[in-house]
N, C-alpha and C positions, 0 to 999 in steps of 0.2 A: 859448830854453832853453839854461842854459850846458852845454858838454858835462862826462862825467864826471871826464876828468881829460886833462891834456897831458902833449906828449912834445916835445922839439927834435929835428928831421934834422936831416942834416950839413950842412946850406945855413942850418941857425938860423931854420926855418923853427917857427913853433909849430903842432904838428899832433894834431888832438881821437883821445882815443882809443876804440874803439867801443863800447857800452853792452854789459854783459854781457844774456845770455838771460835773461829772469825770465818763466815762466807768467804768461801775463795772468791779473790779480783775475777781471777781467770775466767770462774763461772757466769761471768757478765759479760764476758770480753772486752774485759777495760783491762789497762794498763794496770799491772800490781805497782806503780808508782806514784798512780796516779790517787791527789788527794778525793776526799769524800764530797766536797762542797764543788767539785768539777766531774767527780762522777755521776749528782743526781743531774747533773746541766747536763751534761751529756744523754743521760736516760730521760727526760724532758724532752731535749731535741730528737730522740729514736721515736719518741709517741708523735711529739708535734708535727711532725714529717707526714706520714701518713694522713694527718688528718687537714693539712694543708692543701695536701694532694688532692682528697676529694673535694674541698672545697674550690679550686681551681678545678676539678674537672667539672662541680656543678654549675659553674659560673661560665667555662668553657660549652658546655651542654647549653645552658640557660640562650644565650649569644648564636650559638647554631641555630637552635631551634627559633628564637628570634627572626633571626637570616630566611630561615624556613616561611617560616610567617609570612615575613615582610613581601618576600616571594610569593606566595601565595595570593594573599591580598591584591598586588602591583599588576601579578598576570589575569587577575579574575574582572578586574577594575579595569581594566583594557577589552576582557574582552563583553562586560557591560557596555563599553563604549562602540562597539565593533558590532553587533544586534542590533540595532536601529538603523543601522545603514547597511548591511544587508536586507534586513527589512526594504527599503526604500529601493535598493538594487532590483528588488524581486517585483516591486512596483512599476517602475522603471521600466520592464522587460529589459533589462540589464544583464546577460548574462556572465562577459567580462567583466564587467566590474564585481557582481556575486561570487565567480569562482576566486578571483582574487581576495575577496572579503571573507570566504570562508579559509583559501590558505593562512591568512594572518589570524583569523581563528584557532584553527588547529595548531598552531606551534606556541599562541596563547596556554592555549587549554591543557597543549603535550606538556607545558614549561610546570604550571603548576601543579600536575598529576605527578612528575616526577619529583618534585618539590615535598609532598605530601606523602610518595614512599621511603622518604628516608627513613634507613632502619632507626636513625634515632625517632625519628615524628615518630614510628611504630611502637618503638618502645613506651614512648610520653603517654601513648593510648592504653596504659593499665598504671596510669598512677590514679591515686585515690582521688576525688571531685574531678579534678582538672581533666582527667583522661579521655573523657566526655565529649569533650570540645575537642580536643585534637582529632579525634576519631570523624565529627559531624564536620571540620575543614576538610575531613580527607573523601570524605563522601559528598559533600559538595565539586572539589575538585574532577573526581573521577567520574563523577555524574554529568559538569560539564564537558569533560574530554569525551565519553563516551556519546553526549549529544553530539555535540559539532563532529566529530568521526564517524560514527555510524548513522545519524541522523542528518545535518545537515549536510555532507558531502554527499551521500549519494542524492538527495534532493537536490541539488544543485545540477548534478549530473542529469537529471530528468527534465529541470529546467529545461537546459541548454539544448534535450533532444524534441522539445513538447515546443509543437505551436498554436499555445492556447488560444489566438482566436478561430483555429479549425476545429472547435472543441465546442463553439456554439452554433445553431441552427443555421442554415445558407441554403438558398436555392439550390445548390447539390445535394445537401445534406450533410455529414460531418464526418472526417477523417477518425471514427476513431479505435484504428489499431494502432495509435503511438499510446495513448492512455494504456492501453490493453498489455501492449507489452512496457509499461513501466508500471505495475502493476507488484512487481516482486521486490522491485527497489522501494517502493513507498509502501509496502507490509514488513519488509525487513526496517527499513528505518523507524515506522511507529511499532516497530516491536521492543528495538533499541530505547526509545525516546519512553516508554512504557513501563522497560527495566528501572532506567534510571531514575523515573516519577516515583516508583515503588519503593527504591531503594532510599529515596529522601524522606518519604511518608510514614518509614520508619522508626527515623530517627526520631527520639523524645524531645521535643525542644524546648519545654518545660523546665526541663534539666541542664539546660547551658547558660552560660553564660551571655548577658545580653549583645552583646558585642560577636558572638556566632548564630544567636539562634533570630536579630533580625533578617540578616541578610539569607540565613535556612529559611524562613516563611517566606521571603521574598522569589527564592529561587521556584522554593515549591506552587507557589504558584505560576510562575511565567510558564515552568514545565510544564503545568496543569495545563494551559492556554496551549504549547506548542501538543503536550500529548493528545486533547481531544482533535486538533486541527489535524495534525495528523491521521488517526484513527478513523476520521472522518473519508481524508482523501483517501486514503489507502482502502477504505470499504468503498467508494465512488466507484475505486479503480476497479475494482473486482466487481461489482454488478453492471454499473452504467452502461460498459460496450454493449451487452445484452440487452437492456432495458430500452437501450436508444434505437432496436434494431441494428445491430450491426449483421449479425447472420439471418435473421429474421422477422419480420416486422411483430412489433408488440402493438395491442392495440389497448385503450383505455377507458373507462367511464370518468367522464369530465362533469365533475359538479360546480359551478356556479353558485355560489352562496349570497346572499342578499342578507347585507345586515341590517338591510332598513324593518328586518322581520327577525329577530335575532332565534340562534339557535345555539346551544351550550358550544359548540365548534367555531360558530362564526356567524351564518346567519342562515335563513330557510335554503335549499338549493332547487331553486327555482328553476333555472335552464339547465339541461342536460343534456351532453351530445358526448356524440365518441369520437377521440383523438386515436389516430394511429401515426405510430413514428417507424420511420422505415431509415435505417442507415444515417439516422439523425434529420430526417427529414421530417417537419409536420405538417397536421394535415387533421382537417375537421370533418367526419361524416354524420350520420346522422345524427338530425339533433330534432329533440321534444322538450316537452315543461314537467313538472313531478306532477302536476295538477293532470296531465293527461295520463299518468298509469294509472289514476284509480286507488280503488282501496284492495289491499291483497287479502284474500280468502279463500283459504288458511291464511293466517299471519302467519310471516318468518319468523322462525325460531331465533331468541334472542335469550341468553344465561336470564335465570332465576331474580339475581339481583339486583341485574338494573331494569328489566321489567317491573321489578318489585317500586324502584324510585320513578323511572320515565314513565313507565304503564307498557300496556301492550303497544301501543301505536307507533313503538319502535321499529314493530314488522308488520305493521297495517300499511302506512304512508311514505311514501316517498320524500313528501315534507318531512317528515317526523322522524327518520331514522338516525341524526344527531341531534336528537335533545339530550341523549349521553353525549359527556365532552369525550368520552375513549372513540378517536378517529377508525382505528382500527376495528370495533365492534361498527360503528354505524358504515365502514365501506365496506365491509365484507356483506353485510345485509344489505346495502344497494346496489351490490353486485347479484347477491341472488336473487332482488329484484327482477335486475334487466333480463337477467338468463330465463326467469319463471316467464316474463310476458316476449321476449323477443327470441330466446332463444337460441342466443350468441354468449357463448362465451367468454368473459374477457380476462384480459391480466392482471389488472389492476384498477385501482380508484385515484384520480386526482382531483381535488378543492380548488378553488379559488376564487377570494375575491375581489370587489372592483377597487377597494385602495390597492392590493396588490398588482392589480392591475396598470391604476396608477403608475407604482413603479417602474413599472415594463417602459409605459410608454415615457419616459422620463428618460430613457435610454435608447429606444424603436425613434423618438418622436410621435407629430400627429396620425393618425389615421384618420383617413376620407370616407367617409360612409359614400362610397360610388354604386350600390346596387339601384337602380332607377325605382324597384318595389321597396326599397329597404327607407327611399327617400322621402317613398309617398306618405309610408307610417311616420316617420320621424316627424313630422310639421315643421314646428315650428323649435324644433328640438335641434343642436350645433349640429352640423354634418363634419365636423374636424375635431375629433376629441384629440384632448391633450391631457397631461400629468395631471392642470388643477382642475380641467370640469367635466374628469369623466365619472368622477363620485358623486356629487350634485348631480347629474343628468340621470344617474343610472339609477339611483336610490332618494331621487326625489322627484325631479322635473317630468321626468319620463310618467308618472302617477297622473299631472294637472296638463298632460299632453294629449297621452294617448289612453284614453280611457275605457276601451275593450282588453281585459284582461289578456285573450288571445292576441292578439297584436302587441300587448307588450312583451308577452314572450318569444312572438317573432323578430322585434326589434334587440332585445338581448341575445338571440341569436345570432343575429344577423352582426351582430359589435362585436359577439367572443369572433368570429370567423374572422372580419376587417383586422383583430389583436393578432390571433395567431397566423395568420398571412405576414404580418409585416413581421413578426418574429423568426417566422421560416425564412424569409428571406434575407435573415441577417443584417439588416439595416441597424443604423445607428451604433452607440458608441457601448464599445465590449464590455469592460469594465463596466461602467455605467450599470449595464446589463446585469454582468454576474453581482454586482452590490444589490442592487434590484430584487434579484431572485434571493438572493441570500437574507436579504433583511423581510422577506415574504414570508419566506421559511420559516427564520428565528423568532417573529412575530406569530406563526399558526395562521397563518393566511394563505399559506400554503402547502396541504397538508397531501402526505401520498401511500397508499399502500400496495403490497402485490398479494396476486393469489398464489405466489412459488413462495416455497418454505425459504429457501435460502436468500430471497432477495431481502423478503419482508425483515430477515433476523437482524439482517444488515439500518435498514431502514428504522427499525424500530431502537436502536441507539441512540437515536437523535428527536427533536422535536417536529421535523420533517414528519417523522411517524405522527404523532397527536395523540399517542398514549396516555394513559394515566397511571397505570402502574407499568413496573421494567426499569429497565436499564437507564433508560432516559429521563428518571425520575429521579430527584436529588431526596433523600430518605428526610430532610426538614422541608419539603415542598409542600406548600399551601396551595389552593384553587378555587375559583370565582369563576361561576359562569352563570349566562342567561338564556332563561327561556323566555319567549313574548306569551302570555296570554294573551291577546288581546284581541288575537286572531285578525291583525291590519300591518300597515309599514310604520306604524308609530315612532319604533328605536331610532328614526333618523331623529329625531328630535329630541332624546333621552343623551344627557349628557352624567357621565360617572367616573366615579374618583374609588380607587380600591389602596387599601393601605394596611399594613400588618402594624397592630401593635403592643410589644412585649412588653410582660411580667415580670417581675421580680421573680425567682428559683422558690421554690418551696419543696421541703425533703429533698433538694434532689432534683425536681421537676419544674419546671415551667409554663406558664397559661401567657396564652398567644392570643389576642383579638385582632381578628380579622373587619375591618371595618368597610362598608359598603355607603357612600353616598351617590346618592341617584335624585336630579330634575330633570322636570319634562319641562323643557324650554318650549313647546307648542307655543302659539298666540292662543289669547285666552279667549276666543272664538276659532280655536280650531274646528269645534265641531261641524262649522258650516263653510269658515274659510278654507279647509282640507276637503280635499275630493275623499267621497265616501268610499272607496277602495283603499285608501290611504286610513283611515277613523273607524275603519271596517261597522259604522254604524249602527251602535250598540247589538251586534247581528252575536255578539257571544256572549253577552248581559254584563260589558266592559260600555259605560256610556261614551259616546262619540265623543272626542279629543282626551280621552283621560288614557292610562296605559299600564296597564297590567303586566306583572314580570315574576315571575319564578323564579328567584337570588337561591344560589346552591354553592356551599360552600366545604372543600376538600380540607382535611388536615392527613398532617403524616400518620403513617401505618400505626406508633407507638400509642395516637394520642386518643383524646374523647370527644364528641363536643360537650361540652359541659350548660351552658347558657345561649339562648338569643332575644337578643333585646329590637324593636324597633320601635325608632320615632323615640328613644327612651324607655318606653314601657317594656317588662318583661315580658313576652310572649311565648307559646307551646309552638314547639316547630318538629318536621319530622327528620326522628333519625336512622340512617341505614349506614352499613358498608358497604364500599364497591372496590373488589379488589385488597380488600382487608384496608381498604382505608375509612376512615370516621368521616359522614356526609348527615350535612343539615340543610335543611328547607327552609324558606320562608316566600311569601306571597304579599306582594307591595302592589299598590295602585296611587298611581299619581293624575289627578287633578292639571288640568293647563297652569304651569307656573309653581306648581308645589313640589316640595323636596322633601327626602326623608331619609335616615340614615338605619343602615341594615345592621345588626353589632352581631358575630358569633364566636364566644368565646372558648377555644381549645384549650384540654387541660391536659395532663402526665405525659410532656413532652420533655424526651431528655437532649439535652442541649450539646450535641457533638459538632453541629455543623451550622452554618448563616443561613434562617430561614429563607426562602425564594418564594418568587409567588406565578402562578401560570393564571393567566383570564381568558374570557372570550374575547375576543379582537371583535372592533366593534367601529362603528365610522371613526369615531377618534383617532387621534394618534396616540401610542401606546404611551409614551413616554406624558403625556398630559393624563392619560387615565392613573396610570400606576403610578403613586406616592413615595417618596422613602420612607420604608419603614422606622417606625419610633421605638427607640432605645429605652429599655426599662430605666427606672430612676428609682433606685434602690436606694433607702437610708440603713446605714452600718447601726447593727444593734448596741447598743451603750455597753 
């Protein structure tokens, strides 16, 4: 190798001079031929490679997970489509067509649950923002699979074993050990259906993206609707056989409420008799008025509190024992009633009044008033009640008919009997029926309790109980209810509008007015054209046709009442708790034809849930009483 270049010393010596430093080619692993301006090309394409590569795979990823989606959405969308017509199957009494509606469900709901564990969707659920969402598709998913698998398949199955119309009253009485033993399958399905409620009610949906977290509120609620329906049957299953008599007969105190005399539950309960159910059969024994127990002495023992509000005459009167609207405080005291003067035991309390009645017969049809004494008292009063004029007769006509008070509690006697005769004997249309009782129910017209721990715990879940605090109590629940001063049946002619309405937030908090309108449509001589049973004839220093009411107004546990206005003017009204809830008072009298509006303003309510409202059920129909509530109309501060 010659060297790179020479030098002479001073001796004339020729001496090589040393190679400059160059990076070895080698050490790149390029070609040591290879020129410089194709070596950086080279080293260019060794970076651009790799980072090609990721970009195709995120683009590859992006496209999967798309696919994923798409799936998702496609199977979920299907099986929104497929829920209303099971619905309709189950209406139907369809069983073939259900079972088949829930198989094309399940392979729906298998499609997109598997869709939604792809280890890549797993992965996507821990990137930064976005992760969120994929996490809240994959909980949507699995929350449907595990509905329609755990929850509607085995329902389906109980379907197809249950012949629900041996399930209502019949001159034999009721088959019901098929209920009893499908009792496991519908506690394990709303157990299922309850998981999955939980597991969506978790997700923050605050946090996603709009395009997830509509169709997240949407789900959460339908679940809401399927998990109480559930919960509901599934608690049926487990008491009812009992309750109906299946091993045993139960027997009951059956109150009769009269709302033409309103009482914070529904209305005074004037007839009482006792109902025994034997194997689903019933049956009516004896029966009296509250006017014939008298006044009790000692009074029943009744909590602190709501003596504090209603007075003692919770546990004086028979009348008087729901002017508290808590169902379960005024049947446990009219149970201890009947024990104190008769000396019978019983199991429980049942309510009802004549609109719900109404509904009965809407489904029974007429009833014939056939007793030959029962016909003599009626006069000139229908002997064939029907749907529309067994409210008008019962709570009005009945007054300008028969005029010995005694008589007319034999005559409402003698009607609850001809009602549940025709109910034992299973007539008329089933359906019809259980819509009937169910919308009696959800209105508090028909209200029930037991004296066993375990039945009542069941019962008291729902509105069936007439609670005011518990389980069955929504934590933004408002409440309206009436008492009559007036000491007559005036309330049939008291017509009322209840309406909530909100506030703009302050700190934090919100004030809720509760708004109460009340007229007394009497004729403006009712004093004289109203039978004086009816005007109770100023006998309580309430003048003859005018109507006196005790407006009592709940807010949730958190809140205050803060103000009550009527007629406009600011007025002092009284405040208590019952139950840890904030309770106000006020006292109206209404004039024949005069109206006046009740205002009670709540305050430091924190706004997590959509206010609701519970009232006394009253001749009206509820949906005419009860207003939409009014949406605050907040202006954004500058």
């Amino acid at each position: 190798m010659q060297p790179v270049g020479l030098i002479v010393d001073s001796d004339g010596r020729k001496v090589s001079t040393p190679r400059p430093h160059v990076e070895s080619d080698f050490s790149a692993g390029a070609d040591k031929n290879t020129s410089p301006p194709a070596r950086r090309r080279r080293r260019f394409l060794f970076a651009i490679v790799p980072l090609a590569a990721l970009v195709g795979l995120a683009i590859a990823s992006a496209a999967w997970l798309g696919f994923k989606a798409s799936t998702i959405s496609t199977e979920l969308n299907a099986v929104n489509q497929l829920v209303p017509q099971l619905r309709d199957n189950v209406l139907q009494d369809n069983a073939t067509a259900a079972t088949n509606t829930v198989r094309d469900l399940q392979a729906h709901t298998a499609t997109a649950r598997e869709a939604a564990a792809d280890p890549l969707w797993t992965m996507a659920e821990a990137l930064p923002w976005l992760g969120a969402n994929f996490q809240a598709t994959r909980e949507v998913a699995t929350s449907a699979d595990d509905v329609v698998q755990l929850g509607a398949a085995p329902l389906i199955s109980v379907f197809k074993t249950l012949e629900w119309k041996s399930l209502l009253p019949h001159g034999k009485g009721m088959d019901l050990a098929p209920l009893a033993a499908a009792e496991p399958k519908l506690t394990s399905a709303a157990h299922a259906v309850r998981q999955s409620s939980d597991r969506l009610n978790a997700v923050n949906a605050d946090a996603l993206m709009p395009q997830i977290a509509t169709p997240l509120v949407r789900a959460r609620e339908q679940l809401g609707l399927l998990r109480d329906g559930l919960d509901a049957a599934a608690g049926a299953a487990s008491i009812l056989p009992r309750m109906m008599g299946e091993k045993a007969p139960h027997r009951y105190l059956l109150l009769i409420q009269n709302n033409a005399e309103l009482r914070a539950t529904g209305g005074i309960p004037g007839a009482l008799a006792v109902l025994t159910v034997d194997k689903g059969k019933l049956s009516l024994g004896s029966q009296t008025s509250a006017t014939a127990m008298g006044a009790f002495s000692p009074v029943m023992s009744v909590d602190a509190d709501q003596s504090l509000i209603y007075s003692t005459r919770l546990g004086k009167f028979m009348q008087d024992v729901n002017l508290t609207p808590d169902f379960p405080t005024a049947a446990k005291t009219a149970q201890a009633m009947w024990e104190r003067k008769t000396g019978e035991q019983l199991d429980g309390v049942i309510s009802i009044d004549p609109v719900a009645l109404s509904y009965i017969l809407g489904a029974t049809g007429p009833v014939t008033i056939s007793e030959p004494l029962l016909q003599g008292i009626a006069g000139d009063l229908p002997l064939e009640l029907t749907a529309k004029n067994v409210v008008p007769t019962l709570l009005s006509d009945v007054y300008s008919t028969i005029a010995d008070p005694d008589m007319q509690d034999e005559y409402f006697a003698g009607v609850a009997q001809e009602v549940f005769s025709k109910i034992s004997a299973g007539s008329g249309d089933t359906k019809k029926l259980i819509d009937g009782l169910t919308r009696g129910a959800s209105e508090r017209r028909i209200l029930m309790w037991s004296a066993k721990a375990d039945e009542e715990a069941v019962i008291s879940q729902y509105p069936l109980g007439g609670a005011i605090t518990g389980a069955s109590i929504s934590p933004a629940q408002f409440g309206v209810y009436f008492n009559d001063g007036t000491g007559a049946k005036m309330d049939y002619h008291v017509k009322r509008t209840v309406q909530l309405v909100e506030e703009c937030p302050a700190n934090g908090y919100a004030e809720v007015k509760v708004r109460i309108v009340s007229t007394n449509t009497a004729p403006k001589d009712a004093a004289t054209s109203l039978p004086e049973y009816v005007t109770g004839g100023g006998a309580f220093g309430v003048p003859a046709g005018s109507v006196q009411t005790n407006v009592i107004a709940y807010g949730p546990v958190q809140s205050n009442v803060e103000t009550a206005f009527v007629a406009g003017k600011k007025t002092g009204f009284a405040s208590h708790r019952h139950g840890g809830r904030p309770v106000g008072s006020a006292t109206i009298r209404l004039a024949p034809g005069q109206s006046t509006v009740v205002e009670f303003t709540f305050g430091k309510i924190v706004q997590h849930t959509e206010p609701q409202l519970a009232v006394t059920p009253t001749v009206q129909a509820l949906k005419d009483m009860v207003l939409d509530t009014i949406p605050p109309k907040c202006v954004p501060a500058p």
